[in-house]
N, C-alpha and C positions, 0 to 999 in steps of 0.2 A: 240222491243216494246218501246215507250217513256215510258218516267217516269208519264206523268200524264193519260197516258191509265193503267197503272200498278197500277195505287191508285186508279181509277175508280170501276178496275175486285176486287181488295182488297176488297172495300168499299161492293159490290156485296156481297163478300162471308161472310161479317162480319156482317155484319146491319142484326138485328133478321127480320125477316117477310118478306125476299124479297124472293125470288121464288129458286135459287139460294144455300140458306140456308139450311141444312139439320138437324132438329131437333129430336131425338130420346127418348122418355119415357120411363124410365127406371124402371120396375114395378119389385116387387121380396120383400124380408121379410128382407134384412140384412142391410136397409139401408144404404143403398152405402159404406159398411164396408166389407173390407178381411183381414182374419188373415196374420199374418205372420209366422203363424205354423198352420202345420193340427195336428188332435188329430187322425188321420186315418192314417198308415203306413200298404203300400202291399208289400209283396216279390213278388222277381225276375219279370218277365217279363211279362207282364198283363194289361187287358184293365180294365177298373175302369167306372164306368157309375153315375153319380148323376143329380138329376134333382127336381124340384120346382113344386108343383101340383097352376095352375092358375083356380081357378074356374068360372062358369059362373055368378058368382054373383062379383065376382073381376072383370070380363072383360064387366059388364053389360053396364057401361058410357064409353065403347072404341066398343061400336058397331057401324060397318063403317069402323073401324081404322085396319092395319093388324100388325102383326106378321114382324121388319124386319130386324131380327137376336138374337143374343144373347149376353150378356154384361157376361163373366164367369171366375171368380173370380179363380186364382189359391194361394196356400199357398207356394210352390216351385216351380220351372221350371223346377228341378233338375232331369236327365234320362226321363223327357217329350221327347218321340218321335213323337205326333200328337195328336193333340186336336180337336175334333169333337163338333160343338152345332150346336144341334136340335131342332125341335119343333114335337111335337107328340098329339095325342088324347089320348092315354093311352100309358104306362109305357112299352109294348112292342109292342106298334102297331110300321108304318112304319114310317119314317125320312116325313114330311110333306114338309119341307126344311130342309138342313143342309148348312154345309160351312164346309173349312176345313183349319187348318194352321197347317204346320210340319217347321222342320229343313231345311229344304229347299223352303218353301215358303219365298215372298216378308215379309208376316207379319208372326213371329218368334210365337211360346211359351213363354210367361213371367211369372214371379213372378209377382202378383198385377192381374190388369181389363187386360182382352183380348177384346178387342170389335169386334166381328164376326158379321158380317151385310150378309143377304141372297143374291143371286145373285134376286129373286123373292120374296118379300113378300106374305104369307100367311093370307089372309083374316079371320077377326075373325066372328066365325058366333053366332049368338046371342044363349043363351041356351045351351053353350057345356064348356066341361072342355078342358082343353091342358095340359099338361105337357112339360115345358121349360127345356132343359139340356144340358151335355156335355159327351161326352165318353173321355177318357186319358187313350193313351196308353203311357205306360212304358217302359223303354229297360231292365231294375233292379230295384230292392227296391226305392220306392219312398213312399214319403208321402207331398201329389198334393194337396188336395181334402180339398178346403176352411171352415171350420163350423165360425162363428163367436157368440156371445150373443143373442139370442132371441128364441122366444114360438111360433110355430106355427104349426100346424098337420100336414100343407103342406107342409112345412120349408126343408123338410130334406128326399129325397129318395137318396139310393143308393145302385147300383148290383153289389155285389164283383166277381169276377172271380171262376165260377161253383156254385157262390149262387143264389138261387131268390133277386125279389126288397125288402130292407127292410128300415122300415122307423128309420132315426137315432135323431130323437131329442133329446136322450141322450148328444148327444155332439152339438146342437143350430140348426141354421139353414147356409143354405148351403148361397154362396158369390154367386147366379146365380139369374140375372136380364133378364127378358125379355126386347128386344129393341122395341117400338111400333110406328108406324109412322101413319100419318093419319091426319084428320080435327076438330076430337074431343078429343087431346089431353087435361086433366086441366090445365088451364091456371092459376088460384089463387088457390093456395090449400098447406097451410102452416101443419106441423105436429109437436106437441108438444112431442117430445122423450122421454127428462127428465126433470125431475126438483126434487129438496131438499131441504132441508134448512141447516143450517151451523148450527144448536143445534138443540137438543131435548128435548127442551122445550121452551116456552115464557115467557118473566117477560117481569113484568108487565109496558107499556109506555115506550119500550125500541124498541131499531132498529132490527130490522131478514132481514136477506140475503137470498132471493131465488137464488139458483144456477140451471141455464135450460138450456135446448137444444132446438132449433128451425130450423128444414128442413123443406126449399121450394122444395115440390113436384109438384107445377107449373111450367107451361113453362116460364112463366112471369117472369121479375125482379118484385122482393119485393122491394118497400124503405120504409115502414113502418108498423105499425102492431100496436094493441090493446092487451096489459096485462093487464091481470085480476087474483088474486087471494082472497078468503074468505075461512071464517071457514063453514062447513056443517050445525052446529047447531046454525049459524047467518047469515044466507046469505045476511042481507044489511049493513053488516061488507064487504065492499070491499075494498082493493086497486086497482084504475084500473091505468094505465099508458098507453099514445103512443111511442109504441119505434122506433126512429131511425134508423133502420138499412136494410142493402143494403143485399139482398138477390138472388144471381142468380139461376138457377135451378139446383137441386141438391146438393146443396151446404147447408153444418150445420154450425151453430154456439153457442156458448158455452157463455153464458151471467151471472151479476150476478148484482142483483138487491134488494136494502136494501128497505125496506118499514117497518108500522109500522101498529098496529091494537090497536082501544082505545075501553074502555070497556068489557074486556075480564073477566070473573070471576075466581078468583082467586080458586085452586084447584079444575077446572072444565077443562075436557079433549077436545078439539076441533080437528075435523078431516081438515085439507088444503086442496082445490082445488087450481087449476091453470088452466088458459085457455089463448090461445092468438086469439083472432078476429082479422077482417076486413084489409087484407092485402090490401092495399093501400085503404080501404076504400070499398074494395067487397066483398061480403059474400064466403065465405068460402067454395068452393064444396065440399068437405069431412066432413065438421063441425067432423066427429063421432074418431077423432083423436084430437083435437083441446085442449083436454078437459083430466086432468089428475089427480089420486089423489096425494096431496103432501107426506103426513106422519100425523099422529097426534101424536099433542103435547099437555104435561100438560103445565098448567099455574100458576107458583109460584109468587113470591112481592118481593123477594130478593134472594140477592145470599151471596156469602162472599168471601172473600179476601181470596187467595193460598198463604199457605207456604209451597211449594216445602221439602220433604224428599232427599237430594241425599247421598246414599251409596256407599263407594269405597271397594272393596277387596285389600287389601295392608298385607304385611307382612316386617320384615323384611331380611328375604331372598330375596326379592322383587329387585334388581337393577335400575330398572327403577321407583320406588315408589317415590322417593324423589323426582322424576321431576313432580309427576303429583302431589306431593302435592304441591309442587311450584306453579305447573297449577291451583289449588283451591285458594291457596295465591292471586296470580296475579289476581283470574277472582273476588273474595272477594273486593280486593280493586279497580275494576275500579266501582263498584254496589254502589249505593246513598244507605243511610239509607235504606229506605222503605225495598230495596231490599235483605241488608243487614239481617235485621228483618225478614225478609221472606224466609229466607234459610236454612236450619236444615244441618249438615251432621253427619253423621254415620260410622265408620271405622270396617271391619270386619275382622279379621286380619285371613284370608283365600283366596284361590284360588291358589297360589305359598307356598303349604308349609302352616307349621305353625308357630308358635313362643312362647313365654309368656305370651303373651298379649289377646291368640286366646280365645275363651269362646265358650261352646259347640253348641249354635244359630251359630256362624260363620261357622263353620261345616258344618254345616246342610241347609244354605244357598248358598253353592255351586249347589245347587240343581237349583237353579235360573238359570246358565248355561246355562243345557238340551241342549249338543253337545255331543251324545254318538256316538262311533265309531260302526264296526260292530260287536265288541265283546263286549258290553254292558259297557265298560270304558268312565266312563264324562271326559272329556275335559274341564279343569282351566285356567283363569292364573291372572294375576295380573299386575299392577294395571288394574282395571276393574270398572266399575260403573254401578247406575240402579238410575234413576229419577223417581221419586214415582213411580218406578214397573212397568211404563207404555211399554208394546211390541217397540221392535228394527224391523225399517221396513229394515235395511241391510241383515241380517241374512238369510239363505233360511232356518233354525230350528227357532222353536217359542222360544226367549228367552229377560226379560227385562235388558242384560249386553250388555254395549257396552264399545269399549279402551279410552283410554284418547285421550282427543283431545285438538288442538291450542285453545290457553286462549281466543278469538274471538269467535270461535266456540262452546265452551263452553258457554262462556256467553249466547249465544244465547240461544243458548239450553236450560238453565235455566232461561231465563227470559220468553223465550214462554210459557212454563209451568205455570211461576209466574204469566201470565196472564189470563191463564184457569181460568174463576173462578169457585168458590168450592161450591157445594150443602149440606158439612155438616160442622160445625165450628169447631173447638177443643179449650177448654182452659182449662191452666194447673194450680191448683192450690194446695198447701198441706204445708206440716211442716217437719220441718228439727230437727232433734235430733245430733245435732254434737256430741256430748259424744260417741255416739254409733253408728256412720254415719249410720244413719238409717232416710229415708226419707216417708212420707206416702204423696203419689201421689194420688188426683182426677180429673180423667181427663171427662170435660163434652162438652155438645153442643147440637147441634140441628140437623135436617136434614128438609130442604125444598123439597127433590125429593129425595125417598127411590131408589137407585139406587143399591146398596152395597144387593148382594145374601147373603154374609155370613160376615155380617159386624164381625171385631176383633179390638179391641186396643191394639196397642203395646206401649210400655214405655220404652226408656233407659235411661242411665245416663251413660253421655260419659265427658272427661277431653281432655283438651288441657296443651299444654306445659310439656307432657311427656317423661322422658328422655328413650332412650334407654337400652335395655338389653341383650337381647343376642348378636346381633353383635353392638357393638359399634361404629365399625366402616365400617357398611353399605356400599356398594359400591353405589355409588351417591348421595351420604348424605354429605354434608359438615359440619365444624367443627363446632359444638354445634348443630347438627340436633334435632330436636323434634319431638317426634308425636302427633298429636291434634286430634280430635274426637274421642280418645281410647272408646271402649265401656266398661265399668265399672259393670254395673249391669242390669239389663235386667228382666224384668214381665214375658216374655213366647215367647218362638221362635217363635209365627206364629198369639202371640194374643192372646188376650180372650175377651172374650164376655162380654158386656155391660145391662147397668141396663134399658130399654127404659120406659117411660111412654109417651104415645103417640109419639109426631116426636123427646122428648127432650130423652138424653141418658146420664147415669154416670159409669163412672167405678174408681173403688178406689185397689190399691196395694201399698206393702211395699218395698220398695228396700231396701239393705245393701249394698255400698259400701266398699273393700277392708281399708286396715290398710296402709298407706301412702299416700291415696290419697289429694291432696289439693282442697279442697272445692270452693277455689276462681276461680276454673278453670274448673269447670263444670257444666252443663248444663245438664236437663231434656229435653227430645225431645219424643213427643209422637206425635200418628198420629192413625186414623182412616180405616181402608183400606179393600177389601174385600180377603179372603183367600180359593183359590182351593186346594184343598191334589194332582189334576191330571193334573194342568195345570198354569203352571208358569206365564202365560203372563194373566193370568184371578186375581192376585190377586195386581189388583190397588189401588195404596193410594189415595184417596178420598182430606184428608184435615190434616194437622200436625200442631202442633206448638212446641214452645221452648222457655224456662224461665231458666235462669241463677239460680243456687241452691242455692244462697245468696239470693235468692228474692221470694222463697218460702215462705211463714209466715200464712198460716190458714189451720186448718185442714177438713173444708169441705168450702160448700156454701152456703150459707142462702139466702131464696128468698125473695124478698121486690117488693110488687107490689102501696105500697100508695107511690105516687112521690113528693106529697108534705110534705114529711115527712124528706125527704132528706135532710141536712144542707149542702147548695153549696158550702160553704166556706170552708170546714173541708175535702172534699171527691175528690176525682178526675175519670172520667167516661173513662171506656176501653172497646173496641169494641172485636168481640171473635175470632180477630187476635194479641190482644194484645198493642196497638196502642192508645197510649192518645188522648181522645176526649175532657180532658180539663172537666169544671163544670158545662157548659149550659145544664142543660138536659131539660129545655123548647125546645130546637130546636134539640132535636134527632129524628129522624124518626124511626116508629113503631119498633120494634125488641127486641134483647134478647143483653143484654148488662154486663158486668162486675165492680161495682163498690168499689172501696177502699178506706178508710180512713186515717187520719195522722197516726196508728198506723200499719197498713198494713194489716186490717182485711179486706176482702171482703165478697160481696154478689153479687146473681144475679139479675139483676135489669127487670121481664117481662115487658116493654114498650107499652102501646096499644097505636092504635089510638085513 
């Protein structure tokens, strides 16, 4: 054959619509989605039967169209000795068509899409049900039988060997597509899968990210399409957008689109829709998929600034300790101020061992762990870490401990964090009695979004530039090693509950510091967080902060709400992360702010609009 008779017959089979072409509809609940594991395992040698109920009201716009094979989705290939797909009127009437591929066929058993096409298409007749499926026989234990994520009655039959049909939507719906051929295949008909937003909640005149999914269930290419989302109880609150994109049949795509909504009311809960219209500008044959609810969200006016909590478990039986305090060293000094200020740590001298230094909270903090073996012994070790408590997705046990990691990786870690921002504030204010190292901590703030089940304050009082004690000479400790974040004194292992008056909250305690400690080298660190007695990875810190104990200086907070009473020259205004805003308080926006004087006295300053 020439070379340009050979790109003519090409052209033939590729060009959608020419006669030539063979276009298959591929109708069924899963999506064009197949596990890669079944949740279904049969012993030994056995045939396996599963199948999809297609109703007459699903096959209503394909009358005319037939029946022309099966699209049957397997989870392993693994001891498949022959795969059968059918089409039936009910669940044990006769094969209407089948097909059939073995070991020995041209086309094999796979993992993934089997695409079975009939020798004869099966004509759909208006007004009747079918059930689509597959029978798999086995030679030994296998586990074939595709289920993937989704709800549907129909979604999921299947006859185990000597059982009857039973329907299994426990475990989703099954990977089995009918193949449909014909003149009234839909040709535009887009489906809105998913979509979310990237928070849960709105503030206010701020950017939101819907994350969606969008399958072309037409035959048609897509190259463009209409987004649409609003709130329920505003619906000419829209953003609509035309998107760009190339869609061929069958095919998803995963998009992620920032918009913004103005006029929302502030502590008023709005439910999100989403909808995509007019695929290239045609209405929609399905419209009744198009259309989806997003989530609803409250609507707050502010957030605040995160100071990350990070805890190590270190001891010094620990070998490897001195390097990862190294690791905090190194990732400290590559951090700019801001971020500097924004970081708490915590040293809990547990997990490998105890020492001197250990205090009965560190103990009891191993609990964090939660890696028991099968004789009910936790599983430690050291050094170890936990970033405001939030769950480790490594882990197959739910626990907020993960190891040290390279000083890069680290940073990261806690700067992502650094930029969560925080729904409740914390600030630390109280009085220092050197004489008697006795410190009286109030620790206060606010919350714009009650999120916290069981809110607790914790308080310690941690030292750096500690010398060692028991082993002095540490294996991986070099000559003059320190320990820094010693914890010193401590309010309550797991917290205590706060004073609320509406969203504002106070809690006040007294710590004593030990007899040696040096004052110049410690720091208050408290934080905000929610506390489970059953469940480790549920007791996340919210919002923390930290104040050097030389710069503690008032015993509570006094509220001042006439702003023009304030003398700008005398006072300096702090935000309730800590952070000098300087004396303009004409240009502060609405809020709860911290203000202090030449002598060090503060108050809280309520701010309206």
């Amino acid at each position: 054959m020439k070379l340009k008779s050979l790109i003519i017959l090409l052209a033939a089979i590729l060009i959608p619509g020419m006669a030539s072409a063979q276009t298959f509809y591929k109708l069924g609940y899963c999506n064009g989605k197949v596990a890669s594991e079944s949740g279904l395992e049969v012993d030994g040698a056995a045939a396996v039967e599963a199948a999809v109920k297609l109703s007459a009201s699903d096959l209503q716009r394909f009358s005319g169209d037939a029946f022309a094979g099966v699209n049957a989705g397997l989870a392993n290939k693994l001891n498949v000795l022959r795969l059968t797909a059918w089409v039936r009127e009910s669940l044990d009437g006769k094969n209407l068509a089948d097909t059939v591929i073995d070991l020995h066929s041209k086309q094999r058993p796979r993992t993934g899409w089997n695409v079975m096409q009939f020798k004869s298409p099966v004509a759909i007749e208006s007004g009747k049900d079918y059930y689509v499926g597959y029978t798999v026989e086995q030679t030994k234990k296998a586990a074939v039988v595709s289920f993937v994520d989704g709800t549907s009655a129909n979604g999921s039959f299947v006859k185990l060997p000597g059982a009857d049909w039973t329907s299994r939507t426990d475990l989703g719906v099954l990977s089995i597509e009918a193949l449909i051929s014909g003149d009234n295949l839909p040709k535009h008909d887009l489906q809105l899968t998913d979509a979310s937003f990237d928070t849960d909640y709105y503030l206010t005149d701020s950017t939101i990210s819907l994350s969606y999914q969008v399958r072309n269930e037409g035959i048609e290419r897509v190259n463009y399409y209409t987004l649409k989302v609003w709130p329920k109880e505003d619906p000419g609150n829209v953003f609509t957008k035309k998107i760009n994109q190339t869609l061929n049949y069958g095919i998803e795509r995963s998009n992620l689109q920032a918009m913004q909504f103005k006029n929302l009311e502030v502590g008023k809960t709005y439910t999100f829709m989403a909808s995509i219209e007019k695929p290239d500008d045609f209405d929609d044959e399905t419209p009744a998929d198009n259309e989806r609810e997003v989530c609803t969200l409250p609507v707050i006016n502010k957030v605040f600034p995160r100071t990350a909590i990070l805890e190590e478990f270190t001891t010094e039986l620990c070998s490897n300790c001195p390097a990862a305090a190294q690791t905090l060293h190194d990732m400290i000094e590559g951090m700019d101020a801001d971020r500097q200020s924004r970081l708490a740590i915590v040293c809990h001298h547990s997990g490998f061992h105890t020492d001197s230094f250990t205090l009965p909270c560190d103990n009891d903090y191993v609990w964090f762990f939660n890696n028991y073996n099968n004789l009910g012994q936790l599983y430690t070790y050291a050094p170890g870490f936990m970033l405001d408590r939030i769950k480790e997705d490594g882990p197959a046990y739910d626990t907020p401990v993960f190891n040290n990691l390279p000083v890069g990786t680290f940073k990261e870690k806690v700067t992502r964090e650094q930029d969560v921002p925080a729904l409740y504030s914390v600030t630390v204010t109280g009085s220092h009695d050197k004489e008697n190292r006795k410190i009286e901590v109030t620790v206060s703030g606010e919350s714009v979004l009650e999120k916290l089940e069981n809110p607790r304050v914790t308080v310690y009082l941690v030292e750096d530039n500690v010398k060692p004690s028991d082993r002095p000479g540490q294996a991986g400790a070099s000559t003059g090693y320190l320990h820094n974040h010693v914890t010193r004194a401590y309010n309550s292992t797991w917290g205590a509950p706060a004073e609320w008056t509406g969203a504002d909250y106070t809690y006040s305690c007294t710590l004593e510091y030990p007899e040696g400690c040096d004052p110049t080298n410690m720091q208050v660190v408290a934080f905000i967080g929610n506390y489970d007695s059953k469940n480790p990875v549920n007791c996340e810190i919210a919002n923390g902060a930290k104040v050097n104990l030389l710069e503690i200086s008032t015993n509570g907070i006094g509220c001042i709400r006439d702003m023009d009473a304030i003398d700008a020259e005398t006072v300096r205004v702090y935000d309730l992360s800590g952070r000098c805003l300087g004396n303009d308080t004409d240009s502060l926006p609405a809020g709860i702010y911290i203000l202090r004087d030449a002598l060090g006295n503060s108050a809280k300053i309520l701010k309206s609009k």
